[in-house]
FIKOLZA-1660 file (N, C-alpha, C; in steps of 0.1 Angstrom, whole numbers, plus 5000, padded with zeros to 4 digits):
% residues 68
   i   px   py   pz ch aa at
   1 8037 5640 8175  A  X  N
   1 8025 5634 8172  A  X CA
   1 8018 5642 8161  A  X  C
   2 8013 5634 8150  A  X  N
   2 8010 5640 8144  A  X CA
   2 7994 5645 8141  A  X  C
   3 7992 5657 8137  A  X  N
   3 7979 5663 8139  A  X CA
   3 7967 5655 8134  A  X  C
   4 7956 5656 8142  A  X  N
   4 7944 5649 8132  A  X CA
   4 7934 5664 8125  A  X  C
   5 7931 5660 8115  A  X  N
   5 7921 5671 8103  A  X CA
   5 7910 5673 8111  A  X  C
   6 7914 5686 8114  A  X  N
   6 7902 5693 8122  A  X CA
   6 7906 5696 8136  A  X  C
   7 7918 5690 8141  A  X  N
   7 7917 5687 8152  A  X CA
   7 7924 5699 8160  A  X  C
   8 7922 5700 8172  A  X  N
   8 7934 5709 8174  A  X CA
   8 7946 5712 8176  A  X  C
   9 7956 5725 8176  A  X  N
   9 7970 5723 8169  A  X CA
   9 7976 5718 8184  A  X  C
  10 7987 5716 8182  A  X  N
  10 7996 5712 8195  A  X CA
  10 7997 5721 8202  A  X  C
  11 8002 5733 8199  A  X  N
  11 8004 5742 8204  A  X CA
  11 7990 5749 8216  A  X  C
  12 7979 5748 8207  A  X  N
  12 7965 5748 8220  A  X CA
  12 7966 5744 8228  A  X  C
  13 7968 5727 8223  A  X  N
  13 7963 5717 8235  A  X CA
  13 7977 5722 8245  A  X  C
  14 7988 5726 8242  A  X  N
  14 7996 5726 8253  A  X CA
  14 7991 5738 8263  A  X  C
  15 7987 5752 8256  A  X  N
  15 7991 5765 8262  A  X CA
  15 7976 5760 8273  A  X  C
  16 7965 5750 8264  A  X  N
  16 7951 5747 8276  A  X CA
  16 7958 5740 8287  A  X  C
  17 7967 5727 8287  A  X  N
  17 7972 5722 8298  A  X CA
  17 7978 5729 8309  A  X  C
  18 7989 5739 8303  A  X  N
  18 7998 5748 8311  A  X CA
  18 7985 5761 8315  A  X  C
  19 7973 5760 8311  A  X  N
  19 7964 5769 8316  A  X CA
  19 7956 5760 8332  A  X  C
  20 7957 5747 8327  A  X  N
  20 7947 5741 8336  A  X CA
  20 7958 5734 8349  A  X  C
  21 7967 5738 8346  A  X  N
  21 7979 5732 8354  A  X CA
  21 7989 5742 8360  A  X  C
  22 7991 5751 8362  A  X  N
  22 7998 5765 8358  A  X CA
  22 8013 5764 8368  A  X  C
  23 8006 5755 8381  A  X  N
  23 8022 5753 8390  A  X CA
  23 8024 5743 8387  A  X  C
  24 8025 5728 8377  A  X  N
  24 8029 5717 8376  A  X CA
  24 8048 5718 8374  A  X  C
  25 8052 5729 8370  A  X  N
  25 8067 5730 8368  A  X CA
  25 8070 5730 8382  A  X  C
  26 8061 5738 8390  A  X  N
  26 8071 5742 8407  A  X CA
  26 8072 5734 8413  A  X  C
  27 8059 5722 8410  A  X  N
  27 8058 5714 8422  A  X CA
  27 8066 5699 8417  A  X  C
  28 8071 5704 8403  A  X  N
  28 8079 5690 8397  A  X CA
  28 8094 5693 8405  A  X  C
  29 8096 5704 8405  A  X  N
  29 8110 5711 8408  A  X CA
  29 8112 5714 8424  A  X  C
  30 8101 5704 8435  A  X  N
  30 8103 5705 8445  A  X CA
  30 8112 5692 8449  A  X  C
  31 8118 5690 8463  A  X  N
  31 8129 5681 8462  A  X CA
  31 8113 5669 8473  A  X  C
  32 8124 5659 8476  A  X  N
  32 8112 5651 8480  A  X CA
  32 8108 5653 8495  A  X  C
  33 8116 5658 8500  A  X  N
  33 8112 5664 8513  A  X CA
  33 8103 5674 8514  A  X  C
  34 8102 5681 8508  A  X  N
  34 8099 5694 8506  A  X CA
  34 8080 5689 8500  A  X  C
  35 8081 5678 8489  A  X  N
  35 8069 5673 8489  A  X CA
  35 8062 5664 8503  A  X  C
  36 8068 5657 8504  A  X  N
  36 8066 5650 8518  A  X CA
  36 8062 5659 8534  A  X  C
  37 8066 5670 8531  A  X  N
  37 8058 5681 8540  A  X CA
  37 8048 5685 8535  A  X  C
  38 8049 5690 8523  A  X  N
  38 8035 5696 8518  A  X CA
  38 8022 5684 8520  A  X  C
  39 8025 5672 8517  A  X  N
  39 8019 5663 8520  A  X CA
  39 8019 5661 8537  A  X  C
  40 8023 5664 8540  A  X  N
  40 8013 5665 8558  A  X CA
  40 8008 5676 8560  A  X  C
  41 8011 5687 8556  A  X  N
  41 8001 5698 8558  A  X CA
  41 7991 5696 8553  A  X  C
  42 7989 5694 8544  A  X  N
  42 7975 5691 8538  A  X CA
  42 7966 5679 8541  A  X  C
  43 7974 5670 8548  A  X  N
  43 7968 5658 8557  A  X CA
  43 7963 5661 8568  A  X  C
  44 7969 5677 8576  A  X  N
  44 7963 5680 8588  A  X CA
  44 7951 5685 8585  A  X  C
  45 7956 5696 8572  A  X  N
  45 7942 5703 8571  A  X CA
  45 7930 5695 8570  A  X  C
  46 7930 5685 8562  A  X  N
  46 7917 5674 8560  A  X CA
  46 7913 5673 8570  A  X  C
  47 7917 5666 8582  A  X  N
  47 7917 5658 8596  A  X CA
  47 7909 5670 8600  A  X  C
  48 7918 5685 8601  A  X  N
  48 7909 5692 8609  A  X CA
  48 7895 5697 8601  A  X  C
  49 7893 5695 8589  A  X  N
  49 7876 5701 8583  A  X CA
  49 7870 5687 8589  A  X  C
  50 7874 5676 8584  A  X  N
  50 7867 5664 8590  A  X CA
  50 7863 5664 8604  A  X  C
  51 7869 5667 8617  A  X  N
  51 7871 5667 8628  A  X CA
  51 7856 5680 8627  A  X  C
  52 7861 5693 8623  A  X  N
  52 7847 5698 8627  A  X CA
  52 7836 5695 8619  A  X  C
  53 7835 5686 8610  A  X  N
  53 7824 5681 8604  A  X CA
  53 7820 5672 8612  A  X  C
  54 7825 5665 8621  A  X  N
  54 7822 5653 8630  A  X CA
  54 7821 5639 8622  A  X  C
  55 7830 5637 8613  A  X  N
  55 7837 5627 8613  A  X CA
  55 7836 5616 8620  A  X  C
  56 7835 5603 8620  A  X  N
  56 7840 5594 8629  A  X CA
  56 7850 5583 8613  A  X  C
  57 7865 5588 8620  A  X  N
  57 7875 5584 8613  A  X CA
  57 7882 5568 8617  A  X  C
  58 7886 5564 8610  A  X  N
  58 7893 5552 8614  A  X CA
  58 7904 5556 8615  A  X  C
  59 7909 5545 8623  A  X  N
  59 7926 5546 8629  A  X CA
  59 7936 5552 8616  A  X  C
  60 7932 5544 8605  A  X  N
  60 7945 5547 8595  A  X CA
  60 7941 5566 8591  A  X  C
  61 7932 5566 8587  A  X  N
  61 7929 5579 8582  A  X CA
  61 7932 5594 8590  A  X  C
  62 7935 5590 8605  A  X  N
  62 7942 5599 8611  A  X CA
  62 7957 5603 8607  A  X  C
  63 7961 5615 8608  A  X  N
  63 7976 5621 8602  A  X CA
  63 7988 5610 8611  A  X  C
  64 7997 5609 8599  A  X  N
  64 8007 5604 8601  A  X CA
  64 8015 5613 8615  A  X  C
  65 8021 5604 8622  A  X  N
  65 8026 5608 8636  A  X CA
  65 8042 5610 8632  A  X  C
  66 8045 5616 8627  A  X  N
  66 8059 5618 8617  A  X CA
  66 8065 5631 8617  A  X  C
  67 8077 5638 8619  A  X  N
  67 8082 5646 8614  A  X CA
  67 8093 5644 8601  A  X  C
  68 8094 5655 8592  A  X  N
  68 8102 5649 8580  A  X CA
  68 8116 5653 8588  A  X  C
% end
């Protein structure tokens, strides 16, 4: 892509992305199981700040009843 006059160089804009992104490689390089867990843990954790926040949830927005 070529540069625009003034603009900034490629090289910035990447080293800012890989600054503002810094594990996008690990979590590209996870398999899909491996995402698919991380993704329920982090579904529990919600459920439980919500739960002591007192929440009143609907049916769907409770954690998936699943093991991977």
């Amino acid at each position: 892509m070529p540069q625009t006059p003034g603009g900034p160089s490629d090289e910035l804009v990447r080293r800012l992305y890989n600054e503002k992104h810094p594990d996008q490689k690990a979590h590209s390089a996870k398999s899909l199981p491996e995402k698919f867990q991380e993704l329920l843990e982090l579904q529990k954790i919600a459920y439980e700040i919500r739960m002591a926040r007192g929440d009143k949830l609907k049916w769907w927005e409770k954690p998936w009843e699943v093991e991977p």
